[in-house]
C-alpha positions as semicolon CSV with decimal commas, in nm:
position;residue;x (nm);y (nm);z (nm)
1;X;-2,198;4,564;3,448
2;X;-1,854;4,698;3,348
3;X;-1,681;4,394;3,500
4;X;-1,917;4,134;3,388
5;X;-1,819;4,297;3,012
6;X;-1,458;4,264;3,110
7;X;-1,524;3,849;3,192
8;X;-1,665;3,829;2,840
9;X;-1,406;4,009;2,646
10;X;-1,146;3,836;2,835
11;X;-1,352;3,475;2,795
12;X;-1,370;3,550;2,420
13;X;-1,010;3,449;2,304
14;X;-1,087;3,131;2,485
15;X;-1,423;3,025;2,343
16;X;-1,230;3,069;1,964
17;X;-0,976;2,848;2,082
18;X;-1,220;2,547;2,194
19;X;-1,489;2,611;1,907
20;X;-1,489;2,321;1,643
21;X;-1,575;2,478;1,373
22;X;-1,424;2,743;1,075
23;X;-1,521;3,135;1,181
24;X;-1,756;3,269;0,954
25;X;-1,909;2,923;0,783
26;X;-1,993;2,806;1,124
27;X;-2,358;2,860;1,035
28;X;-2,369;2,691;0,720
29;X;-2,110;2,473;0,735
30;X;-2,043;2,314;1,115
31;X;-1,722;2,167;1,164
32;X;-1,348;2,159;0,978
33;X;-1,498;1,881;0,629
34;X;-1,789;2,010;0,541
35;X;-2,036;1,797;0,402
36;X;-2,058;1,671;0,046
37;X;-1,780;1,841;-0,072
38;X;-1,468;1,677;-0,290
39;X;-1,115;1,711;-0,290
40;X;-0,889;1,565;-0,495
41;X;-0,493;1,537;-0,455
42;X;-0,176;1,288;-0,497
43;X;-0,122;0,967;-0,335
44;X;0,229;0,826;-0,223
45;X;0,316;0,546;-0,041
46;X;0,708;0,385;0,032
47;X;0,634;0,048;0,122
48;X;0,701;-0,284;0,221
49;X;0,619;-0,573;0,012
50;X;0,650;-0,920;0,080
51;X;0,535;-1,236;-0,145
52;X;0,475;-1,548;0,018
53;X;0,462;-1,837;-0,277
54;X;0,303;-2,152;-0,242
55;X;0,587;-2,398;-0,338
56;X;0,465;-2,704;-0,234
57;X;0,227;-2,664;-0,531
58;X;0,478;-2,463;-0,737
59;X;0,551;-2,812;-0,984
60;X;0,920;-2,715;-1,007
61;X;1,132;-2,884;-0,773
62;X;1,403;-2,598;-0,691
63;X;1,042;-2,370;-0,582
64;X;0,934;-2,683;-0,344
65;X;1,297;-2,714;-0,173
66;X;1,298;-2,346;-0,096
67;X;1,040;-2,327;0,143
68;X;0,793;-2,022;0,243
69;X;1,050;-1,895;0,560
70;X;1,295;-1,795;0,325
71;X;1,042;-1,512;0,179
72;X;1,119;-1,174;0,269
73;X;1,004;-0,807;0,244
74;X;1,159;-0,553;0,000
75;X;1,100;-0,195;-0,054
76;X;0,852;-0,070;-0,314
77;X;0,639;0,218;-0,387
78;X;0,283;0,316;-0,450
79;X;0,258;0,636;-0,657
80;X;-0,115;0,765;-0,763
81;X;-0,408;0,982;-0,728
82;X;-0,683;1,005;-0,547
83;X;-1,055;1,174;-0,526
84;X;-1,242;1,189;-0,171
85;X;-1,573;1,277;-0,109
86;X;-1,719;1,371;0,236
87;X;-2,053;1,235;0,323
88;X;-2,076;1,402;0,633
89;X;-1,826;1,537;0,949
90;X;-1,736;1,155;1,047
91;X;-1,780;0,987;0,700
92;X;-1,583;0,970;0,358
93;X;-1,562;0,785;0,056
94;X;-1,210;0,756;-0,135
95;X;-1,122;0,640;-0,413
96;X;-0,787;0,639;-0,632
97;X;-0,587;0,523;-0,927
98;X;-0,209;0,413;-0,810
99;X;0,066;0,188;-0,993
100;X;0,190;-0,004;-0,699
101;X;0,533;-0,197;-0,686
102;X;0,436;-0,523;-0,538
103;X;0,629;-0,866;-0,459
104;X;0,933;-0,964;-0,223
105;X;1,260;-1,150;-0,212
106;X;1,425;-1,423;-0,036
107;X;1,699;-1,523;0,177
108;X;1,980;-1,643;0,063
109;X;2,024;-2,024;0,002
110;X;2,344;-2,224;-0,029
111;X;2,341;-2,409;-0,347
112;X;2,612;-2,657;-0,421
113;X;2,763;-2,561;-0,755
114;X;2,990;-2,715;-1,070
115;X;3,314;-2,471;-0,999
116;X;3,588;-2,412;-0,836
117;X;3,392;-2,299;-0,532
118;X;3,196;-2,545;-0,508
119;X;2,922;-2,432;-0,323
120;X;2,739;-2,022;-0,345
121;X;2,421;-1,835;-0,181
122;X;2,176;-1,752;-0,389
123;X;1,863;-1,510;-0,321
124;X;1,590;-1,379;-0,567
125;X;1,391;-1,064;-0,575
126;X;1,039;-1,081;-0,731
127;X;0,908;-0,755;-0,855
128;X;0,540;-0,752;-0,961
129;X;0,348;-0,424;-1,085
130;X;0,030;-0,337;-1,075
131;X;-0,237;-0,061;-1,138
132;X;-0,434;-0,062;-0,815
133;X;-0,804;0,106;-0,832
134;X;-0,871;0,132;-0,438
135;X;-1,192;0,222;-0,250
136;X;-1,219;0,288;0,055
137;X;-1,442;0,428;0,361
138;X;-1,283;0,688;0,598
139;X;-1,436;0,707;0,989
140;X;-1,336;1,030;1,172
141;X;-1,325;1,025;1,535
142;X;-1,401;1,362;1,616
143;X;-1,478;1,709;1,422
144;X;-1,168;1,918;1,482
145;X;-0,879;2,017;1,305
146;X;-0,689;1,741;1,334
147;X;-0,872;1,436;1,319
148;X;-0,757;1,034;1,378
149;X;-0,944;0,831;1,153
150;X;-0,978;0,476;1,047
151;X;-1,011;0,397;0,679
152;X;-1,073;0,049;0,515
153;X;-1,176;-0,073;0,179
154;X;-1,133;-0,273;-0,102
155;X;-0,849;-0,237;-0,407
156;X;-0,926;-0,365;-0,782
157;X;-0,553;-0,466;-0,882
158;X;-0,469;-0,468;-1,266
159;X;-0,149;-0,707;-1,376
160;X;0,083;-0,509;-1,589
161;X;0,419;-0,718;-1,591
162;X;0,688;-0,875;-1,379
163;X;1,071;-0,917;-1,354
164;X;1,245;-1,218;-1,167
165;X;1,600;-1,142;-1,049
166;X;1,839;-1,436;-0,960
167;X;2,150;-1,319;-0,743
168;X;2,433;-1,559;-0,711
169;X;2,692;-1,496;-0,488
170;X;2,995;-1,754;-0,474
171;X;3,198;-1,795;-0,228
172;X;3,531;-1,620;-0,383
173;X;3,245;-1,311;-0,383
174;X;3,208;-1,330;-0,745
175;X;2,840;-1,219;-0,827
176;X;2,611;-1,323;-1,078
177;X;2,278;-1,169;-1,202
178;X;2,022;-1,312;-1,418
179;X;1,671;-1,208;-1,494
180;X;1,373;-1,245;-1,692
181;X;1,006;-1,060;-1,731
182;X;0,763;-1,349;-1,862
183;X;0,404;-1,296;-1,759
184;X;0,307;-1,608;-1,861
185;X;0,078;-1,772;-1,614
186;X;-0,010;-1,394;-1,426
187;X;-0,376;-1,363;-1,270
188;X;-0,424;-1,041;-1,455
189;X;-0,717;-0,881;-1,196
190;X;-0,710;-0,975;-0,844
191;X;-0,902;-0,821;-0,562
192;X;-0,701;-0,687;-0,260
193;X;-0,833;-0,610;0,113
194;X;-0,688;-0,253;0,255
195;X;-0,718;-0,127;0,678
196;X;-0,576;0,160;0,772
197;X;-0,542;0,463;1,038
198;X;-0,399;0,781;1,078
199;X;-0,409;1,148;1,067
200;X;-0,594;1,429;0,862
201;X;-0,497;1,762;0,910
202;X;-0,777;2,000;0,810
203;X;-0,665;2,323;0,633
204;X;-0,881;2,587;0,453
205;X;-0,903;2,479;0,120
206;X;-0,643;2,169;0,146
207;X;-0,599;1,885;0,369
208;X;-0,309;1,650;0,441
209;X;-0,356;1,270;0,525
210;X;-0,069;1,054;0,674
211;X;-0,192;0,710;0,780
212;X;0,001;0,373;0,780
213;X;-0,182;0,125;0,595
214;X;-0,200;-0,242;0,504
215;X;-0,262;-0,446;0,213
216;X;-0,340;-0,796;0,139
217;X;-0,457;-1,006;-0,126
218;X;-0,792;-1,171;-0,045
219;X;-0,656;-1,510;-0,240
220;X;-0,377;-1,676;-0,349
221;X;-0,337;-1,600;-0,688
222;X;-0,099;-1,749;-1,016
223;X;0,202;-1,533;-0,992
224;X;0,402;-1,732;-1,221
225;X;0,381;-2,055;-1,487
226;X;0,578;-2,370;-1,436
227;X;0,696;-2,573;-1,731
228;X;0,843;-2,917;-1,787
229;X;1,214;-2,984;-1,943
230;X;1,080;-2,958;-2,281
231;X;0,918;-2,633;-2,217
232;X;0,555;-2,766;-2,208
233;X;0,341;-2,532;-1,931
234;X;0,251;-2,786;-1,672
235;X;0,103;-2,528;-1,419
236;X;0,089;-2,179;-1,204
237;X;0,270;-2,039;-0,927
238;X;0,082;-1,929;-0,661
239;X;0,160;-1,672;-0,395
240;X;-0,009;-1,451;-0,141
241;X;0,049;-1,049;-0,168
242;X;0,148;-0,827;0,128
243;X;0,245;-0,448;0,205
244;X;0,280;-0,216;0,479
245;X;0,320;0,158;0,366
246;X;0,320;0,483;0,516
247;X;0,054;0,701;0,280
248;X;0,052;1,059;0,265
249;X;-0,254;1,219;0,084
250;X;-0,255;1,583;-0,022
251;X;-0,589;1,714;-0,141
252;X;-0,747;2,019;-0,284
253;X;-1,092;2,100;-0,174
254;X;-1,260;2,162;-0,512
């Protein structure tokens, strides 16, 4: 009898380890997310954002020469917060408000030029911003501590302005910059598609998400008017949306 006491006293330490739930709400709460509970918490996201523009329907000639392999990504971020509620041990809703840095830039293209150089590179950088209003579900693979899960859902994306940047570089290196911010011709909602999968690390009253995710624009939307020499609107830019981030949730279990 004495020995089979020792076996469970000495098996003890062990069964903590492997149990999957929290000691002492084990009965009432099973598992590390209790059900229909919320957290809320901040939302960042470095990113990168790439633009791919239609320019064979762009209706300005120097867009149509500059075709879609000269579109590149460029850094951006997506700053925000966000509210999550648990359904259940595998299943959660989130949902967020972000402004999100979105567009791209190109390579640069050798223009020939009126000067004493002759010829220069040019490039672009297209910054768009946005107030994003995601949605997503969240599927947890298992019920412990640290969970992989897969999350996927839908963004709402609000148009708040834009800024064009025109680099030119000649060839004595002498730089140029010109800019401008019209949001003429802007869709100003547009719906985005979001997939996703990470990590969530399940603490007491907090938890910590990090999960590489991807974002696309379901359409191609007007990113831009076009105008004719006498400044008449002829038209819309179009362009496709793209970003791949690394987002970091951290939440407080309310």
């Amino acid at each position: 009898m004495k020995t089979f006491a020792l076996i469970c006293v000495a098996l003890l330490p062990l069964s903590l380890l492997a149990q999957d739930t929290i000691p002492g709400i084990s009965e009432i709460e099973p598992g590390y997310r209790p059900k229909n509970r919320f957290y809320v918490g901040a939302f960042v996201s470095p990113d990168l954002s790439y633009s791919i523009i239609q320019r064979e329907d762009a209706g300005m000639a120097s867009l149509k020469t500059n075709n879609s392999n000269y579109d590149i990504s460029k850094f951006s971020v997506t700053v925000g917060f966000e509210a999550m509620y648990q359904v259940n041990q595998h299943l959660a809703i989130s949902m967020g408000v972000h402004y999100s840095g979105k567009g791209g830039k190109t390579k640069e293209i050798e223009y020939s030029l009126q000067s004493p150089s002759g010829v220069a590179n040019r490039y672009y950088v297209y910054d768009y911003r946005y107030i994003d209003i995601p949605v997503r579900l969240d599927v947890y693979l298992n019920r412990r501590r640290v969970a992989p899960f897969i999350t996927a859902g839908v963004s709402t994306n609000v148009f708040i302005n834009q800024r064009t940047h025109q680099f030119t570089v000649e060839m004595n290196d002498e730089a140029m910059e010109e800019s401008n911010s019209s949001s003429s011709g802007f869709q100003g909602i547009s719906p985005q598609f979001q997939l996703g999968a990470g990590i969530d690390i399940t603490l007491k009253y907090s938890r910590i998400r990090i999960f590489p995710i991807y974002r696309a624009t379901f359409t191609t939307i007007p990113v831009g008017g076009t105008y004719d020499y006498a400044g008449q609107p002829t038209g819309s830019v179009k362009a496709n949306l793209y970003s791949i981030g690394l987002g970091i949730n951290c939440m407080l279990r309310l």
